[in-house]
N, C-alpha and C positions, 0 to 999 in steps of 0.2 A: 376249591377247584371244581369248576362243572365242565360235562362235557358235553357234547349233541350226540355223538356216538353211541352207540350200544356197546354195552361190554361185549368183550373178547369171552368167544365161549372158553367152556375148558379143553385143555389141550393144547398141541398147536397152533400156531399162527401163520402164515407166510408172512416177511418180508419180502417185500420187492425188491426187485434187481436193485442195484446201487445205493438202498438202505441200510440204517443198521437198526438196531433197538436196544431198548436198554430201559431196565424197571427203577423206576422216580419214585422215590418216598418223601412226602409231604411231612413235615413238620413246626409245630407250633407251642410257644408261649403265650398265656392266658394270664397272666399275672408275673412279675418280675420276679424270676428264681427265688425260692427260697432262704437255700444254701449257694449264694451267689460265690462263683469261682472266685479262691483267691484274687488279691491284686498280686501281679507279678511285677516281683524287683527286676526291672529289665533297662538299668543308666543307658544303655548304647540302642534302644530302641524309642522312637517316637513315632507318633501318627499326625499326620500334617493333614489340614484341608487340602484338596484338587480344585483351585476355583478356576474355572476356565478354561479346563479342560484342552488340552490342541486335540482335535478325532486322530491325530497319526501316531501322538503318542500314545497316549491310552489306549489305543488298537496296540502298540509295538510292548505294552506293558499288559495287556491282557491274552494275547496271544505267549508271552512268554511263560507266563503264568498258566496259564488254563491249554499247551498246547499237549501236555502230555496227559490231560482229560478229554480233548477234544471239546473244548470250548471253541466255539464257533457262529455263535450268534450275533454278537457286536462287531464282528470279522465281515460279515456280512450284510451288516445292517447299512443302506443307505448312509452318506454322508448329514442329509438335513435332518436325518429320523433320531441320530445318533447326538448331532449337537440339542437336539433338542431335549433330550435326555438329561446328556449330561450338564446341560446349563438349567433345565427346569429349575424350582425353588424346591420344590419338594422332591429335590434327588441330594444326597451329601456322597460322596464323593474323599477318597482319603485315600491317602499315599501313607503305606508304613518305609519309613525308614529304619536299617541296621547301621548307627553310626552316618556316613552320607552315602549308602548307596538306597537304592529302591528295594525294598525286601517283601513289598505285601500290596493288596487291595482290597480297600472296603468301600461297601457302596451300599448306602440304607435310602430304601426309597417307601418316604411316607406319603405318595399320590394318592391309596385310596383312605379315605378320611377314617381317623382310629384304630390303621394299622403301620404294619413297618415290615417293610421284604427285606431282609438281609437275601440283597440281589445280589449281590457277586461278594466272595470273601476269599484268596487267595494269597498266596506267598510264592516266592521266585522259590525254583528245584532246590537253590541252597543254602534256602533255609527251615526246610520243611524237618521236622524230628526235634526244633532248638529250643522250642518254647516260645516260639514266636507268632504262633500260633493262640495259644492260650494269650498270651495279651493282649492281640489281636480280638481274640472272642470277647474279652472282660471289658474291651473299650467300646465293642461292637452292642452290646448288652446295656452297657450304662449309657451312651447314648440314645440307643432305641428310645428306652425306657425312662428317659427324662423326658421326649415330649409326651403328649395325653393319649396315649395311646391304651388299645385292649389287647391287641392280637402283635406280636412277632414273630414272623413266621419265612422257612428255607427251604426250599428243595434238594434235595443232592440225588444220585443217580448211580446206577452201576459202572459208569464211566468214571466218575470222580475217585478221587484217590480211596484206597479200600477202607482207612480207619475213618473217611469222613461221615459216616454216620456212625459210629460211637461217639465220636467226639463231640457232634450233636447233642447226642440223650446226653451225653454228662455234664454238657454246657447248661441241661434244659428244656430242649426243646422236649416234645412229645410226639410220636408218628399221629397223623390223622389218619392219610390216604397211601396207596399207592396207586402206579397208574403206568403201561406200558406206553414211552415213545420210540417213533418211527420218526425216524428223519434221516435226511438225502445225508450218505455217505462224503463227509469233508476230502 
């Protein structure tokens, strides 16, 4: 991550009226784990391709997911910015199901060449605590890490749900950076 900005000295900061802020911790794999997480026995759970994405569903499925994080970035993003995403080739895109409902979101986007963003990775409110998570992350991992890649790398935020960076390091990843964002209150 680079910035133009100069750091924030020490201290306080102001936010601006109708902002919030919140400290983003960068993290990354350099080589495919190790001790790669178990595979989890999970029959009533699958991950399906998204090919083709509709933009209203996958807004109405990442909004549900991400609203109690304040996820709000694809909420916002243009309609043509948004298809073009998520129909790119080098965006994957994946629906976890519980049995036949929607229970999750992965989304690996390998655009910049010999890496892999684990851009978005969520589960609906109820299924969060079930383990559905962790197989979520074991499919998220071995995917990445099947094409050529050097770098897999996730953000998460003081917004995001509290255990998501533990679950991170255990998954793997490694902190690099942190970095304070400002943005317009949703």
């Amino acid at each position: 991550m680079s910035s133009t900005r100069p750091p924030l000295p020490d201290g306080y900061a102001a936010v601006p009226p109708g902002h919030l802020a919140n400290v983003a911790t960068f993290l990354e794999m350099t080589a495919p784990p190790e001790h790669r997480p178990p595979q989890v026995y999970a029959p009533d759970l699958t991950l399906e391709p998204w090919k083709d994405a509709d933009p209203g569903a996958y807004r109405a499925l990442f909004k549900h997911i991400g609203e109690n994080w304040l996820w709000t970035s694809r909420l916002m993003m243009a309609d043509e910015k948004l298809i073009a995403t998520l129909r790119h080739p080098d965006v994957e895109i994946y629906r976890l199901f519980h049995n036949v409902s929607v229970a999750g979101l992965l989304e690996l986007d390998f655009r910049n060449p010999g890496q892999c963003e684990l851009a978005f990775f969520g589960l609906v409110p109820e299924e969060i605590g079930k383990g559905a998570g962790r197989f979520l992350m074991v499919e998220a991992i071995s995917r990445a890490w099947a094409k050529p890649i050097e770098r897999f790398w996730v953000h998460t935020c003081t917004l995001d749900h509290p255990a998501a960076l533990s679950f991170y390091r255990r998954s793997g990843f490694t902190p690099y950076q942190t970095a304070v964002e400002i943005l317009p209150d949703p």
